[in-house]
C-alpha positions as CSV (number, residue, x, y, z in Angstrom):
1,X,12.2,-9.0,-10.4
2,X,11.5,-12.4,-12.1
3,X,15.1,-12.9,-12.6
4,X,16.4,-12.9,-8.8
5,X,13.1,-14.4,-7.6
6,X,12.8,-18.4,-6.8
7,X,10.6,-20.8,-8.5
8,X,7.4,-20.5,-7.1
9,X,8.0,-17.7,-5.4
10,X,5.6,-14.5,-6.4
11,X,6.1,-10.9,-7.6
12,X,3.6,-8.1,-7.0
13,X,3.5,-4.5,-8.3
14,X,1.3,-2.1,-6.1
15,X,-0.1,0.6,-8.0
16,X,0.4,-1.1,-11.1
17,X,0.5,0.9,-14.9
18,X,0.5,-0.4,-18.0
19,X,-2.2,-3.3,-17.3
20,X,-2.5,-4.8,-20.6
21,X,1.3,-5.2,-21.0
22,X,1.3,-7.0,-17.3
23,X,-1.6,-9.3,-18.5
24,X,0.5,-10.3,-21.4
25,X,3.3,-11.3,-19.5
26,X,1.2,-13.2,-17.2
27,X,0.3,-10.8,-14.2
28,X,-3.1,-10.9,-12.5
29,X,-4.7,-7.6,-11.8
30,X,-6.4,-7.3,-8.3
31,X,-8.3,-4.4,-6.8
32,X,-9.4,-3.8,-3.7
33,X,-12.4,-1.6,-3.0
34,X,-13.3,0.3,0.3
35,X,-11.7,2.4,2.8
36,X,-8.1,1.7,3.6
37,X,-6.0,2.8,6.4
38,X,-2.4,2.5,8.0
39,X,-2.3,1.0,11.8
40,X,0.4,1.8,13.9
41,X,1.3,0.7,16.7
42,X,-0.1,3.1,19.3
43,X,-1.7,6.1,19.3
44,X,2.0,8.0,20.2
45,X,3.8,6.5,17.3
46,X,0.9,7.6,14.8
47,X,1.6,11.2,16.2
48,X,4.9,10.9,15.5
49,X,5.3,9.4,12.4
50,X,2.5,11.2,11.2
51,X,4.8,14.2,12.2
52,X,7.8,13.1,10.1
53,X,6.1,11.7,7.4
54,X,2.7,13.0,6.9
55,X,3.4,16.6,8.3
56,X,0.0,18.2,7.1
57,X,-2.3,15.2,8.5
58,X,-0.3,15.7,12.1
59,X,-2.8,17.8,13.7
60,X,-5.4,15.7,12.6
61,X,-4.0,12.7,14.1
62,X,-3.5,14.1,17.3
63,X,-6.5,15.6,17.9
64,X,-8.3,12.5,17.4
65,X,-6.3,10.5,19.1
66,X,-6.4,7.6,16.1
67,X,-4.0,4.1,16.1
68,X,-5.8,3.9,12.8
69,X,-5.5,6.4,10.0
70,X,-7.2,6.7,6.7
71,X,-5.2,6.9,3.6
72,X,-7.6,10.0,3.0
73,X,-5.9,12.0,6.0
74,X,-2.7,11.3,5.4
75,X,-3.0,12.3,1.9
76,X,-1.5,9.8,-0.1
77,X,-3.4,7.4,-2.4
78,X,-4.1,3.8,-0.9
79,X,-2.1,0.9,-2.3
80,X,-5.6,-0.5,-3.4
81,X,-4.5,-2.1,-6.4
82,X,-1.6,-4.4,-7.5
83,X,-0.5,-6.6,-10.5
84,X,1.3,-10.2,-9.5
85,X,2.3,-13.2,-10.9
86,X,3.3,-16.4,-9.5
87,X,6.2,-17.9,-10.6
88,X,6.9,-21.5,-12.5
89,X,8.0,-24.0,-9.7
């Protein structure tokens, strides 16, 4: 990713591994604490991307109605954390 990416520009991994070999190369590691959520557009599109993508957090979403869903419901983990590095310019 260094390679194709322009001077100054910046390169982040989410849900980074391997945090001391990052470090060494000059990545930052950043967490971010708290609850975390995907925001969709409107209440419909939540129901119906929840239903293609996140078929067993659906029902949930439609029955509450929510534009805003916790990472918890949809059952995935939260992209909470990342490793990135600024590049030379």
């Amino acid at each position: 990713m260094e390679r194709v990416c322009r001077p100054g520009g910046q390169v982040a991994i989410i849900w980074p591994n391997h945090l001391d070999w990052l470090a060494g190369r000059g990545y930052r590691y950043v967490s971010f604490p708290g609850p975390m959520s995907v925001e969709f557009d409107s209440r419909r599109e939540a129901v119906e991307l929840a239903e293609i993508f996140y078929p067993k957090a659906a029902d949930e979403v439609r029955r509450r109605g929510w534009r805003r869903v916790p990472f918890e419901v949809l059952g995935i983990n939260p992209p909470r954390d990342l490793a990135f590095k600024v590049l030379a310019g």
